[in-house]
C-alpha positions in Angstrom: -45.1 -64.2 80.1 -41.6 -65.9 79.0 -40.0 -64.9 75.7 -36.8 -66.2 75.5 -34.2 -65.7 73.1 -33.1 -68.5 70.8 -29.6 -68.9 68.9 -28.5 -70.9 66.4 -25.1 -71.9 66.3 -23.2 -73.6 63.5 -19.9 -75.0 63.4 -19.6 -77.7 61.3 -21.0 -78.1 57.5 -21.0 -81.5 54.8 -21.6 -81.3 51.3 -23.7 -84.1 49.8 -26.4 -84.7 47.1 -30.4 -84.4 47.6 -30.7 -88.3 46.8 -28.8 -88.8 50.4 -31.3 -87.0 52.1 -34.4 -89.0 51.6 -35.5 -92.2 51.9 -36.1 -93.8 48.0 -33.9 -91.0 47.2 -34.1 -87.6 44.5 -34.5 -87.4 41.5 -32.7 -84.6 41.0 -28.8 -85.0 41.4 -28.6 -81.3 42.9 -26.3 -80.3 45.8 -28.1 -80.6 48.8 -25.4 -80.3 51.7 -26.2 -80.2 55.3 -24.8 -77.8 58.1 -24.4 -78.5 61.8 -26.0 -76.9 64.6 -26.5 -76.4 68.3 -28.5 -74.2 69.8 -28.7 -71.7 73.0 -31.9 -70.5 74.8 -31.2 -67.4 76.6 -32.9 -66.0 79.6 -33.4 -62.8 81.6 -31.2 -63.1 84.6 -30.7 -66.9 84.3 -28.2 -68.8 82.7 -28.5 -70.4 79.1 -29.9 -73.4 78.6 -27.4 -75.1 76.0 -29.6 -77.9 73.3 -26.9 -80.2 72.2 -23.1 -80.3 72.0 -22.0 -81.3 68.7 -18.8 -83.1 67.5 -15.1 -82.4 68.2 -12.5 -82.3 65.5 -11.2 -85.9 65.5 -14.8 -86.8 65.2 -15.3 -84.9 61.9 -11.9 -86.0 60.5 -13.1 -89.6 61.1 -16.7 -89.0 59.6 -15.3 -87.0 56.7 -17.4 -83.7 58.0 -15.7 -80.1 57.8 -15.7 -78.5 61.4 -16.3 -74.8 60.7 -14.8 -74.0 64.6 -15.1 -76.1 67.7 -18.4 -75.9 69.4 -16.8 -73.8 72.4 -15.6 -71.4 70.2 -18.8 -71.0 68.1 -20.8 -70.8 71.5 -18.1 -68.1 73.1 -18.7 -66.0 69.6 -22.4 -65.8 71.0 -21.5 -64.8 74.3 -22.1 -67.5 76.2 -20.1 -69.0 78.7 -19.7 -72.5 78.9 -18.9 -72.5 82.8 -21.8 -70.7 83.3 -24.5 -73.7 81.6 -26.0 -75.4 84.0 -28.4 -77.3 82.0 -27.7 -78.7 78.4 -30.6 -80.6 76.4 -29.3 -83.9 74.9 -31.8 -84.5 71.7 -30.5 -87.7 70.7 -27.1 -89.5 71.3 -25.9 -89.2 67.5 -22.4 -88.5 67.3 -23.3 -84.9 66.1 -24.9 -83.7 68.9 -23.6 -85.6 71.7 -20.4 -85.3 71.0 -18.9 -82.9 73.3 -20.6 -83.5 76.6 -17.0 -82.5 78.7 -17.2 -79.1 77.2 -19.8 -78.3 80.1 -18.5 -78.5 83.7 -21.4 -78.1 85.6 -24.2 -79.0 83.7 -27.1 -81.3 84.1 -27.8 -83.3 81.2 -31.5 -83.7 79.7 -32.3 -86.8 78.0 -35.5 -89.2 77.6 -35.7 -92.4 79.0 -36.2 -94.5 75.9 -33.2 -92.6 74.7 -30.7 -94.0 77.3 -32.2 -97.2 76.6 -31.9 -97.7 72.7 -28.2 -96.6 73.2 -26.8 -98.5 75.8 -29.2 -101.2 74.7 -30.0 -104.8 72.4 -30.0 -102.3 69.2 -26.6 -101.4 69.9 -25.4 -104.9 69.1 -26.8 -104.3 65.3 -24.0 -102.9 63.1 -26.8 -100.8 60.8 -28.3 -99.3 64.4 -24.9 -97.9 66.3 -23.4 -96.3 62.8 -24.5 -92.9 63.8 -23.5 -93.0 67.1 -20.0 -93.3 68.6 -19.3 -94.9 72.0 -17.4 -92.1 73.6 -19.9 -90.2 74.1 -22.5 -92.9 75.2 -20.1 -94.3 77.4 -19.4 -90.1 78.8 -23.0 -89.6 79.8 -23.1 -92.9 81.7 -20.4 -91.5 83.7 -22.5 -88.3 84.1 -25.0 -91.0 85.6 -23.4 -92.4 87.6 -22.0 -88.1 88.7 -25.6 -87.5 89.5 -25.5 -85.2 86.4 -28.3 -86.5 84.4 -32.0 -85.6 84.3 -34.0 -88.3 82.9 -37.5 -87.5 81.1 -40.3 -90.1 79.9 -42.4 -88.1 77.1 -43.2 -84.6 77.7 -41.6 -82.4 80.1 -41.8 -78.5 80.8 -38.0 -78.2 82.8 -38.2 -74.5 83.0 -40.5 -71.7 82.7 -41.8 -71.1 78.5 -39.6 -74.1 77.9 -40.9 -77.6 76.8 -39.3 -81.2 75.7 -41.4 -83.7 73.5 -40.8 -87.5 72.8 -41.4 -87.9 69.5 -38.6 -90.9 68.5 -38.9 -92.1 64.8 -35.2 -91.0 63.8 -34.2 -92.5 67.2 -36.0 -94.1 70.1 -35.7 -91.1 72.1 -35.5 -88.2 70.3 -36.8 -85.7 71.7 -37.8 -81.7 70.4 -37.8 -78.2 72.2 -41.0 -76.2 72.6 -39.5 -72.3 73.4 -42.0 -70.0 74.4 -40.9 -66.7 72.6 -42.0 -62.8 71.7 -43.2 -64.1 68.0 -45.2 -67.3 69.8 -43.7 -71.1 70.4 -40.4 -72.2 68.6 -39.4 -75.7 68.0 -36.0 -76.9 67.9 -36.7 -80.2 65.8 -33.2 -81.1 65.9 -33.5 -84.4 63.8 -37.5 -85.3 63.7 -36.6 -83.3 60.5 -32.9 -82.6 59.1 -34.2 -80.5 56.3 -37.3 -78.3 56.3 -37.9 -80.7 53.1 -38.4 -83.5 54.6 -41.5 -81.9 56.7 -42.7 -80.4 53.5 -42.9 -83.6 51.1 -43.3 -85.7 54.4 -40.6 -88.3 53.2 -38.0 -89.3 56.5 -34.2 -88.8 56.2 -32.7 -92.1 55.3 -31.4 -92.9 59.1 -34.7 -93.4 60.7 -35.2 -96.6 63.4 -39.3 -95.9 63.0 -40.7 -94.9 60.2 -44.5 -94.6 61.4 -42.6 -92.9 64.8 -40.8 -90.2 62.3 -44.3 -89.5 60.4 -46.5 -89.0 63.4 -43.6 -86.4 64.7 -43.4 -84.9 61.4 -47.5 -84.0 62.3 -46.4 -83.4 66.4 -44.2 -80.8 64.5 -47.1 -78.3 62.6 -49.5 -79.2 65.7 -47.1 -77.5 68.1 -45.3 -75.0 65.9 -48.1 -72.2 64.2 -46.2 -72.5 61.0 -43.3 -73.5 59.1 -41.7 -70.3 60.4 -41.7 -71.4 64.0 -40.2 -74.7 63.2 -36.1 -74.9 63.2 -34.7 -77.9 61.7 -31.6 -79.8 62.7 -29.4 -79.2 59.6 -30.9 -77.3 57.3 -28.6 -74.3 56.1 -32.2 -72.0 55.1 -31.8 -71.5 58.9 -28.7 -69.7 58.6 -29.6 -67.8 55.1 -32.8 -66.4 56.5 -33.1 -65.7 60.3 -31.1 -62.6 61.3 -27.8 -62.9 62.1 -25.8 -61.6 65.5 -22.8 -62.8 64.5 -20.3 -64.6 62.1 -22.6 -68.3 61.9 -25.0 -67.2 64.7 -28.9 -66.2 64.2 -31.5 -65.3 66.3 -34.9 -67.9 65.8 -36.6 -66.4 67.7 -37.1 -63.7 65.6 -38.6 -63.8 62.1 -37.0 -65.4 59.1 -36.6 -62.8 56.3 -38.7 -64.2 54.2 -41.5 -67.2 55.2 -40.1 -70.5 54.7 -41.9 -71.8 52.2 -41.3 -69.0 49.5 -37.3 -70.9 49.5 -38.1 -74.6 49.5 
């Protein structure tokens, strides 16, 4: 049987309101910030499989977000080694967690078909579509491409042993979700099919969302393949950091058990 190990690693945070969070907004005007993750699976006697590579520093002074530490640092405070990844799951092409493909010398890069497409596509010519992505890094992992360093995927894929991607798209075309096989039972790395665990719980999308029926239909994919809230990890939601144990300074294991079960904290 594969358990792995799962980390979450944050490195950059952004304070804004509840309202921004939903679409038809809040009607509450509470705080309802947003932190900023990637995540590392670890294996016995393998290297880590690295999902997503966040944004760099000019990136978050240009999209007024605080970076915490640079995603090299935050993953070297877990122990990993960056020349050591040789496989890095892409979720989406966002700027936040496609940001810093370079950081990985060696690695193959995951990504769906219909991802590649919407982003180096006819969408991209609509102001509204390309705001959350930035062309650096769009324009980096065609060069990967074309560096034979780019795994393509069309729905769902198992690429290693207890370790599964999904196509669900709604927030994007592509996006696509982890399925971990772990000691406590499947884990899912949402990444954005759901910033908060909020927006899976009152089943209302974050506002940047290309297919709404798409992110809905996910949002289900999500408690179908996940046993319960517990299991799910979403892509920005600090409870993740408040409540799984931590291994170091912004780093929790999610593979183990949150403190407390999710729901109890919503």
């Amino acid at each position: 049987m594969n358990a792995h190990r799962i980390l979450a690693i944050r490195y950059g945070h952004h304070t804004r309101k509840a309202a921004a969070n939903f679409i038809g907004g809040d009607d509450h005007a509470t705080d309802m910030p947003l932190d900023y993750y990637v995540w590392a699976i670890l294996r016995d006697g393998l290297p880590p499989i690295v999902v997503d590579t966040g944004f760099d520093a000019e990136t978050a002074a240009r999209r007024g977000r605080q970076l915490l530490r640079p995603v090299g640092d935050g993953l070297a405070a877990a122990g990993i080694d960056i020349a050591s990844v040789e496989d890095v799951i892409i979720t989406h092409m966002h700027f936040d967690h496609a940001g810093s493909l370079n950081l990985f010398p060696r690695a193959r890069f995951h990504i769906q078909d219909a991802e590649m497409a919407f982003c180096t596509g006819r969408a991209m010519t609509e102001r509204m579509m390309r705001a959350p992505f930035d062309a650096e890094p769009v324009v980096d992992m065609v060069r990967m491409l074309f560096g034979d360093r780019v795994v393509f995927h069309a729905g769902t894929s198992t690429i290693a042993p207890g370790i599964t991607l999904h196509h669900l798209g709604g927030h994007t075309a592509g996006l696509q979700i982890v399925e971990v096989a772990t000691a406590r039972g499947p884990v899912v790395l949402a990444s954005d099919a759901a910033h908060l665990y909020a927006n899976i719980t009152r089943a209302i999308p974050f506002p940047i969302v290309v297919d709404v029926p798409a992110y809905l239909a996910g949002l289900r994919r999500l408690t179908e393949i996940a046993p319960s809230l517990d299991h799910v990890i979403p892509g920005h939601d600090p409870l993740v950091l408040r409540l799984f144990p931590a291994v170091a300074p912004d780093v929790v294991r999610i593979d183990l058990a949150p403190s407390s079960p999710i729901e109890e904290n919503l």
